[in-house]
N, C-alpha and C positions, 0 to 999 in steps of 0.2 A: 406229530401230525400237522400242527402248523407248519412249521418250517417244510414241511411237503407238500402243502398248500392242496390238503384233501378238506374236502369240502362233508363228502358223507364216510361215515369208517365204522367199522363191525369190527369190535373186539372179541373174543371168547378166552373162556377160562379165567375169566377176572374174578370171582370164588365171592362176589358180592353178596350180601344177606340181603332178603326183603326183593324191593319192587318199588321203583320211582325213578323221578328225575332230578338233576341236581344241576346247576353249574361248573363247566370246567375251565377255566379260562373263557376263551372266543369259543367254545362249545357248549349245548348243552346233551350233558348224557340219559339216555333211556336205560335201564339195567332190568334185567331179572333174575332173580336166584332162590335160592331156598330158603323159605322162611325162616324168620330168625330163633336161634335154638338150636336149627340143624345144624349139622358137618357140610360145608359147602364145597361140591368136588368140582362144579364146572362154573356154571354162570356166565351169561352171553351180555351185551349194550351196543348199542347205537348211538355215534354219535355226530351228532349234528350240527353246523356252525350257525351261529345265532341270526344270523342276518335269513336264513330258512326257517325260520320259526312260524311265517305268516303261512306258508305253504304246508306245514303240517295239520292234519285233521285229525286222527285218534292215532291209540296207540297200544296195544295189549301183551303185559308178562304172561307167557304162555306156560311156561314152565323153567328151569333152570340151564334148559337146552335150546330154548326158542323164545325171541322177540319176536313183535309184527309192528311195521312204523303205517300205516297210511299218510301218502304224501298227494299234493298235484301240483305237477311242474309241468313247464310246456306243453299247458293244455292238456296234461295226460295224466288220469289217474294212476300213482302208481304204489303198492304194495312191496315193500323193502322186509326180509324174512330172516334173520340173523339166527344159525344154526350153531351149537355145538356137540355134535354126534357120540353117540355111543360105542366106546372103544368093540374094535372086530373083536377080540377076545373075553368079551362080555359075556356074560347070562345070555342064552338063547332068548327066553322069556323077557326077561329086560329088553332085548336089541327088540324083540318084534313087537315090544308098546311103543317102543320110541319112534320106530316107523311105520307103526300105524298111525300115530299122532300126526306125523310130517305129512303123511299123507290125507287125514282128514283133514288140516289146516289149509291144505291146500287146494283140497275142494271145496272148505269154507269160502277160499276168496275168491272164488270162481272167475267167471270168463270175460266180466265186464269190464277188468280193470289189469294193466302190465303188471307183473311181480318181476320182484327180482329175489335171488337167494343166496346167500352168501357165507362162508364161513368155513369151520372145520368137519368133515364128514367121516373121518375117520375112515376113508374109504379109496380103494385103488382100481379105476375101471377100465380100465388100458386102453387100446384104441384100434380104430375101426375106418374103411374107406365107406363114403357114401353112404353113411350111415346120419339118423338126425337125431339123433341122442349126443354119441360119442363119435367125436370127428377124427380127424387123421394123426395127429400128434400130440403125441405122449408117449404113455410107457406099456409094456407089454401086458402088467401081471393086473390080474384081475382078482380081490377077496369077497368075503360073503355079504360086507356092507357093499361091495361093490355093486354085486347081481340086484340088492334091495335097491340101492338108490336108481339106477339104471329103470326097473319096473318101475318104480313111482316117475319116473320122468316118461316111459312111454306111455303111460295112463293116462297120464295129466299133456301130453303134449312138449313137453321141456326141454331142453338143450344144454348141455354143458359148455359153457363157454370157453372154457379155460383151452380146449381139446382142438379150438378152430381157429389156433391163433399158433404160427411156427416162429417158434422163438431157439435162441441156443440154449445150451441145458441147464447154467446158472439162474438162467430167466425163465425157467420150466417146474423143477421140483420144488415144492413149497417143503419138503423135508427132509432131510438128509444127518446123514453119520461121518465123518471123513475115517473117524480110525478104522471103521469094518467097510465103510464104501458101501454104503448104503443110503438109496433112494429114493424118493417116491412121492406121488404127487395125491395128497389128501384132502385140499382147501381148493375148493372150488366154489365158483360165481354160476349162476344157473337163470334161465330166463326162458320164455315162450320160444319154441319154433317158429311163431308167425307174429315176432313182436313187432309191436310200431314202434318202437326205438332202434335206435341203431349203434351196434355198438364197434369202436373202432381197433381196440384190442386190450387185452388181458394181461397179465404178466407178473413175474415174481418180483420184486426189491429186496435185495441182500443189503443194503447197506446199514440197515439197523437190524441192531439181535434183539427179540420179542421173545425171553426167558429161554428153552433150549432150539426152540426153533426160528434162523432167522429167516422171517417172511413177510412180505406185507405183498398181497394181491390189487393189483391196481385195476381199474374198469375204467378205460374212456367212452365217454358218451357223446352224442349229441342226436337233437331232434330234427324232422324230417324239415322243419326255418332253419336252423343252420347247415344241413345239406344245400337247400335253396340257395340261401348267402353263399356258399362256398361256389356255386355252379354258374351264379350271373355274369351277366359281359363288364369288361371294365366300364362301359362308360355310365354303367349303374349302380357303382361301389358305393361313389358320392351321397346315393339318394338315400340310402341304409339309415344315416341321421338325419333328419327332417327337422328343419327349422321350425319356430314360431312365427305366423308375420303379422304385423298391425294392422287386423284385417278392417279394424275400427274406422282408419281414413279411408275406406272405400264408400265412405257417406260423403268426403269430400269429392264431390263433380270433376273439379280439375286431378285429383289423384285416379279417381274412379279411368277418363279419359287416357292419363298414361300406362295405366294398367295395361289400357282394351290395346292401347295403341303399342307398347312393346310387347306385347301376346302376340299381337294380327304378324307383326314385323319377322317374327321369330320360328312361330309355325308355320312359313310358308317354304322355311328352307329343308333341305336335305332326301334326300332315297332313299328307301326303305327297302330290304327283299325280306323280311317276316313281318308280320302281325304283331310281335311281340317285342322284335326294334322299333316300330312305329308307335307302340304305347310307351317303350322305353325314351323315346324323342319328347313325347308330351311331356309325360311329365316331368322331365329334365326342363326343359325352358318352361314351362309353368311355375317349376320353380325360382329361374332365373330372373323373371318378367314379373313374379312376387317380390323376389328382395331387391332388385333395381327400383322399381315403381314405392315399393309400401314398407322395406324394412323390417328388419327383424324386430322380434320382440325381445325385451329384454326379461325374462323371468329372476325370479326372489331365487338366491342362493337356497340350492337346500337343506347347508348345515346355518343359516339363519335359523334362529327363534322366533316361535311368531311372537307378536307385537306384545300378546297378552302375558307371554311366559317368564317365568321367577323361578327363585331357586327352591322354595317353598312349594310349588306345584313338582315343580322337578323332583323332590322326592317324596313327594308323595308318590309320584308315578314309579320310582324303585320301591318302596313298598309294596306299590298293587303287583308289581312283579313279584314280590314272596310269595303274596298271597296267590297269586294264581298260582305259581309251581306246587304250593302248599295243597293247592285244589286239586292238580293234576296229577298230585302223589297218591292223598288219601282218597280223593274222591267223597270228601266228607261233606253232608249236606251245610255241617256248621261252616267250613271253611269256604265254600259257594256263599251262606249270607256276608258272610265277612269279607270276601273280595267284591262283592253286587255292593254293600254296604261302602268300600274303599272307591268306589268306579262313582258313585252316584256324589262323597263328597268332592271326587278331581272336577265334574261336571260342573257343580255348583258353586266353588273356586275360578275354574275359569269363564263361566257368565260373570259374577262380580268382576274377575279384571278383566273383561271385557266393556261390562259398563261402565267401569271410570275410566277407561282408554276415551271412549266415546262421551263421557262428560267434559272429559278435557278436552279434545279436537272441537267439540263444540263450544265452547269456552272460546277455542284459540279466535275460531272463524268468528264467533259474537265481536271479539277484541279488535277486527281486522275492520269488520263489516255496520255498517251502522242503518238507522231506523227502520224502515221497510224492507232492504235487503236483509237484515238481520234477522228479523222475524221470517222470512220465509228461509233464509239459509241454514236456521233455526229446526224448522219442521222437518226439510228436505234430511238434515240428518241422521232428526228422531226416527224417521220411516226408515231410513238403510239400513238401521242397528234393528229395528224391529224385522226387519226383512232377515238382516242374518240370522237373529235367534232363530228364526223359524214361522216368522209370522207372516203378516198378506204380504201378497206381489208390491214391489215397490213402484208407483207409477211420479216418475217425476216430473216437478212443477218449475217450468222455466222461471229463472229469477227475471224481478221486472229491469228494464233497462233504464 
């Protein structure tokens, strides 16, 4: 999955014991299966690459057939639903709990938020023109998981996705036999009919084997801003990254003057025939007549350390990460004290090195600075460090001249 550089991926049939989340590498995985003791036939996970961690919000083992991730990405609530179906040659009664379930789950997560659904359905729905369930391409034959799953999607509003995307037949059937020539399309990706995502297409990958079946279902995505991005005129590519500028020297008079003065010089050129290239002009040389006149800013790299950080807080901080996964397994009240317990000593670790960061600079500038300036360069300190903990507004005192 790295080396294919999937970001979110639904495995089934991983026969996992229990319910939790673990580390895999650059992932972390979601699982659920059957408690432990049992015989494990199927078992579904999600898995997820760590740098999406901030964007997950809960997460529920449904049963040994179904996960639910809640995520928000691009501004969009969304509901990730990883399935592993009940074989069509099942118990009657077995097949119609499993899809009763699929179906209550799914009017659990109701209408506020995207879902998506994903995985193996054990199920062949053929295909259909003009239709908004099952769309034009696929395969002809249609089984009894078939007719279920199709119902539960015109209930609920849903789409097959897989069905709306023309591909050749390698990149079509997620299952096949070569010795009897046999094939059929049972793993399907599934979303709203009127979703605010957009998705750009579906499709099978042969080139790894996933135990007797090789498939791996791909889903490109993007949100209704990268639509945007994709649609603009060139000469507003540019603007997409936005500089910092030192807005600071616009207290200087003579900076302030060249500002106004390559702004006026700059806005007064060029024709417009929309509304929308004449905002695009603005802000293009507002930007220009910013970093000619006032300069970028330089910002702190972001794989810096801050000033206060050791190797000592640093792991402590992999600690508190056990402890939370440990939380988010059991859901144990004790393991909640014990990670709030782990969080409250990283807190109190990083004020102390905070305040001998800030005894020392003060020291350095005492060293620099002598009698009267010292004592008030002194104070001006003490307040800024009192301001960052969290304390009063800092008002600063001109040093005397």
């Amino acid at each position: 999955m790295e080396e294919l550089k999937q970001d979110i991926t639904i495995l089934r049939e991983t026969k996992k014991k229990g319910n939790g989340v673990e580390i895999l590498g650059p992932y972390l995985q979601f699982y659920s299966g059957v408690p432990k003791g049992k015989t494990a036939k199927r078992g579904v996970s999600i898995l997820v690459k760590k740098r999406y961690k901030r964007y997950i919000m809960t997460w529920e083992a449904v049963n040994e057939n179904m996960i639910k991730l809640h995520m928000n990405l691009f501004g969009e609530k969304l509901c990730i639903l990883g399935i592993h179906a009940i074989s069509s040659d099942e118990n009657a009664v077995v097949k119609e709990e499993f899809w009763g379930k699929l179906n209550k789950v799914i009017v659990e997560i109701g209408n506020s938020q995207e879902i998506l659904i994903a995985g193996d359905f054990n199920s062949r729905t053929e295909k259909k023109i003009n239709d908004l369930v099952v769309g034009p391409f696929g395969e002809e034959v249609i089984n009894d998981n078939g007719d279920k799953l199709i119902d539960i999607c015109e209930q609920n509003s849903l789409k097959i996705l897989n069905r709306y995307f023309k591909h050749k037949r390698i990149h079509r059937y997620t299952r096949h036999q070569d010795t009897q020539e046999l094939r059929s399309i049972i793993d399907y990706i599934i979303a709203r009919q009127n979703s605010g995502l957009k998705f750009q297409d579906v499709r099978v990958f042969r080139e790894m084997t996933v135990g007797s079946d090789p498939k791996i279902l791909f889903l490109y995505g993007k949100s209704n801003a990268d639509e945007w991005r994709e649609n603009i005129p060139d000469y507003a590519v540019e603007l997409l990254q936005s500089p910092i500028y030192s807005t600071y020297s616009l207290r200087d008079k003579s900076t302030s003057f060249l500002y106004k003065k390559r702004l006026d010089g700059k806005l007064g050129e060029g024709t417009f025939e929309s509304t929308e290239e004449c905002y695009q002009h603005l802000v293009k040389y507002i930007h220009q007549a910013a970093k000619e006149a006032l300069g970028e800013k330089i910002l702190r790299s972001k794989t810096k350390p801050f000033y206060y950080w050791n190797e000592e807080i640093g792991q402590l901080v992999k600690e508190k990460r056990g402890k939370y996964l440990k939380y988010m397994n059991s859901k144990d009240p004790q393991a909640r004290i014990e990670l709030r317990r782990m969080q409250g000593k990283i807190r109190k670790m990083i004020t102390e090195e905070k305040n001998k960061s800030w005894e020392k600079t003060c020291s350095t500038v005492e060293s620099y600075l002598g009698g009267k300036r010292s004592t008030e360069a002194w104070r001006i300190l003490k307040n800024l460090r009192k301001n960052e903990n969290g304390g009063q507004h800092f008002n600063p005192i001109p040093i005397a001249k």
